[in-house]
N, C-alpha and C positions, 0 to 999 in steps of 0.2 A: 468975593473970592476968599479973601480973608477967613470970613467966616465959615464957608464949604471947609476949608483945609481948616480951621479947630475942631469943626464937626467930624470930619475925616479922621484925624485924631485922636477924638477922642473913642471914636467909632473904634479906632483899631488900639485903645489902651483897653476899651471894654471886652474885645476878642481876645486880646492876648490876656487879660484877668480869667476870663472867662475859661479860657485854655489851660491857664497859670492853674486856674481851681481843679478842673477837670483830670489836668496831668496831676497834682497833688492828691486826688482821691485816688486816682490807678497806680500813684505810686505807694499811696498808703494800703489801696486793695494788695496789688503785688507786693508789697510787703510783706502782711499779714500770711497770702497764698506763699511766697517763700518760708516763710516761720513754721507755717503747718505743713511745707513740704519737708521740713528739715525733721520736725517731729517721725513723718513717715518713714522718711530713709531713714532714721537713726531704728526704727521697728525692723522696717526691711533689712536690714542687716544684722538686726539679732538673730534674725529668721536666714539669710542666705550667706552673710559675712561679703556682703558687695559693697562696701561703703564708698570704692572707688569713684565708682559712675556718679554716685550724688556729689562728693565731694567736686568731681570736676565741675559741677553744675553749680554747687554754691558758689566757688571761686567764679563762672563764668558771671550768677545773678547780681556774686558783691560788683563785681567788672561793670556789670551796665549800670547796677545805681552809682557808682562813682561816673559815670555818662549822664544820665540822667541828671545827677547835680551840675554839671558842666554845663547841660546842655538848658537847666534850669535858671542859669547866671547868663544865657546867651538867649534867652525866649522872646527879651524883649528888641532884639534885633533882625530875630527872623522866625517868624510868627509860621511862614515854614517847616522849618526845621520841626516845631513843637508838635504841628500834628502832623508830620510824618515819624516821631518820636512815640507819639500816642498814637498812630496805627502800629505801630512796629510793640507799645506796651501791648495792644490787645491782641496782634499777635502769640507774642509770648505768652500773654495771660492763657489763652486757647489753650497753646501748649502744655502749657503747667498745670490745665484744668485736665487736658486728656492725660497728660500723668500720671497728675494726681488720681483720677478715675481707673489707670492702670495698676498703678503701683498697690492701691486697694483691693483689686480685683487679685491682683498676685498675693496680698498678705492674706486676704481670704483662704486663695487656694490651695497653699503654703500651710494654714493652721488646718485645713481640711485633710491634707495629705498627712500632716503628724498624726491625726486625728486615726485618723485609718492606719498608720506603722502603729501605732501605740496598743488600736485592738487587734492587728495582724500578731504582733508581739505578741498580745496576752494569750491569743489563742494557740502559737507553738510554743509558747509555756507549757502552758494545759497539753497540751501533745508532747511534747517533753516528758511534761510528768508521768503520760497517761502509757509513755513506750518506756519510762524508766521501771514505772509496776509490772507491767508486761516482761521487763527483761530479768525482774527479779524474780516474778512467777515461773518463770521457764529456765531460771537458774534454777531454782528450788528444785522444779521437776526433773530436770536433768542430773542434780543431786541423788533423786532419789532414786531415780533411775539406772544410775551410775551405780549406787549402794547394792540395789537390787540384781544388778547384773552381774556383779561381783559376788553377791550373795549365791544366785545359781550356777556362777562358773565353780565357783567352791561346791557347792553340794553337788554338780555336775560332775567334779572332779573325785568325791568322794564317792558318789554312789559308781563311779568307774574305777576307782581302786577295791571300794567293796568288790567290784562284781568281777575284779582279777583277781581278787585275793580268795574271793568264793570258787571263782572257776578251778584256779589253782589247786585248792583244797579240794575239789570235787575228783580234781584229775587224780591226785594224789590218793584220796581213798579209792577209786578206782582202781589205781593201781595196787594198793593194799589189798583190795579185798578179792582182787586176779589174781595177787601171790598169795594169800591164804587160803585160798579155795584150792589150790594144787596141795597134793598129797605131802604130807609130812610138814605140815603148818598144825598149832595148837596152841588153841584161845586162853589165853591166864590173865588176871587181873587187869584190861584193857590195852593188853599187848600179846601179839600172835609170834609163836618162837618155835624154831624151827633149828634140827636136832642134826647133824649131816649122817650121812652115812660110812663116806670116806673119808680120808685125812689130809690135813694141807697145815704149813705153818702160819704163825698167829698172823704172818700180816696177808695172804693169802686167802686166812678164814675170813680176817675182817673185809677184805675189798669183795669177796662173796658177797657177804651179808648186805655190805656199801651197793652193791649190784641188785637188790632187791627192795631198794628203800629201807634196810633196816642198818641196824650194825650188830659188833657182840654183847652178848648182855650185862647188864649193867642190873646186878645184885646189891638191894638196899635197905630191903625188908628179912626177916625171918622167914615170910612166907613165899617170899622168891627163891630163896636158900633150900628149902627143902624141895622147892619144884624146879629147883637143877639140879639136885643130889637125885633124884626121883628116876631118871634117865639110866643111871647107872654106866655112864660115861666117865670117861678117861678127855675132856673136855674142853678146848678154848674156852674162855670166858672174857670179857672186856676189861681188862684191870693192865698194869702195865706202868711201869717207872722208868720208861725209855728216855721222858723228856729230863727228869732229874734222878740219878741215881738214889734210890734207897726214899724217895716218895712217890709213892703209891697211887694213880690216881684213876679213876674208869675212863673211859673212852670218850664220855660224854662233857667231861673235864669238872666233875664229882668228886667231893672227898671222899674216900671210902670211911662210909661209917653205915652200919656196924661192918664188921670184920669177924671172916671165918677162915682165919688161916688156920692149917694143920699144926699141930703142936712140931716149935721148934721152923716153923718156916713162918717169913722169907727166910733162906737160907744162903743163896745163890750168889751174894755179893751183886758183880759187875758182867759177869755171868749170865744172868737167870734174870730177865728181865720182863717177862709175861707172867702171866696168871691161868693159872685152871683150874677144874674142878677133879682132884686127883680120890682121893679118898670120900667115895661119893656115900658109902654105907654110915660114916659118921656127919654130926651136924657140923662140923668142924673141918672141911673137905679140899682148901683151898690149897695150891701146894705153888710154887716160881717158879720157871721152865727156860732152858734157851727157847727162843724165841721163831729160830728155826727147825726146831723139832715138829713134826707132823702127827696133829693129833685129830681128832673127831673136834667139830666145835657149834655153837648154837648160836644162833643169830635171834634179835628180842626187835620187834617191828610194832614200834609204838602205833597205839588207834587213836590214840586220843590226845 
């Protein structure tokens, strides 16, 4: 009996060596698999910034190998314990292998997805760029388009001033050439003048003349001078020192030059503040008049 119970014995220090060894290798394997799991999570979280989750996992892994040690100083008492110890390490071990097979599978998918933003990136770059040429082509054009519209609202605008300013002129010779075609109009040096019949005073003759498109004439040549002396009139003429006494000025607001006054006039001081052609037989015929005196007077209706 003796001997049964050494053999027994010894039987059960060779199990539990046997065990002692077995757990010592899964505790070195699961060593090593924590060491390479810590590598991973430290990856896995450059990539996701989760380091929480691992961390509570190491603090759980250091927790059971401080077990493991305990339970490593108690193996030889309950042989038990060890391999239910060593199912519970292959457990785990499972676990950390499906993890570990997960948590690769995520860093894959993880460097796959950057992979993909990085050429999604490049390519609204490239579209970026290719809508920022676009947006500066169709500035350009709309520049130019802008220039150009500006350009024919202007000559829009001019060729319609032109063609009031043509119309106007047109109306206006028109009307010139409706008064000088009536009797007692005559063409001298591109102006048509017109001789009256009756009398009226000078500002009567001129609002006449104002009434025809024309006004009084306005003597500036020699050869004007004789073709109002020519009439043989006693005559308005366009001359007059209303606005300043004692300077002389035509109607048309002209210096008088040359000058044909009659010898000895002006005379008339503050008086005598018109002009006419009194002395029509000499070349020197111009004489100062009150202004409300009624005389014959000649209206000069520029052509040109």
């Amino acid at each position: 009996m003796g001997e049964n119970l050494t053999r027994t014995i010894n039987d059960t220090e060779v199990i539990n060596k046997n065990l002692t060894a077995e757990r010592d290798k899964l505790t070195k394997d699961l060593n090593n698999l924590a060491s390479h799991l810590s590598s991973l999570t430290n990856e896995r979280n450059e990539l996701k910034k989760l380091n929480s989750g691992l961390e509570a996992s190491l603090k759980n892994l250091t927790e059971e190998s401080q077990k493991l040690i305990q339970t490593i100083q108690n193996i030889q008492s309950d042989h038990k314990n060890v391999t239910g110890e060593r199912d519970d390490l292959m457990r785990e071990l499972n676990v950390f292998t499906s993890q570990l097979a997960s948590m690769t599978k995520e860093r894959n998918d993880l460097k796959k997805i950057n992979s993909d933003i990085e050429a999604h990136s490049n390519t609204l770059r490239e579209d970026k760029d290719e809508l920022n040429r676009t947006l500066n082509d169709l500035a350009s054009k709309h520049n130019s388009l802008t220039a150009e519209r500006d350009l024919l609202r202007q000559t829009k605008s001019r060729i319609e001033d032109t063609s009031r300013t043509i119309s106007q002129e047109r109306d206006e010779l028109k009307a010139k050439i409706n008064t000088i075609n009536k009797p007692g109009w005559e063409l001298f040096e591109g102006s048509a003048y017109y001789v009256s019949y009756g009398k009226k005073t000078w500002e009567e003759s001129r609002k006449y003349c104002q009434s025809k498109g024309a006004d009084l004439m306005v003597i500036n040549s020699s050869s004007k001078q004789v073709f109002g002396n020519k009439f043989q009139k006693y005559m308005w003429i366009g001359l007059t020192d209303q606005e300043t006494d004692g300077i002389w000025k035509w109607v048309d607001g002209s210096q008088v030059n040359p000058t044909y006054w009659s010898s000895g006039e002006p005379n008339g001081q503050t008086q005598e503040n018109c002009g006419n052609i009194k002395s029509f037989n000499l070349e020197n015929s111009w004489n100062d008049e009150q202004c409300t005196h009624s005389l014959h007077w000649i209206c000069e209706l520029k052509l040109v």
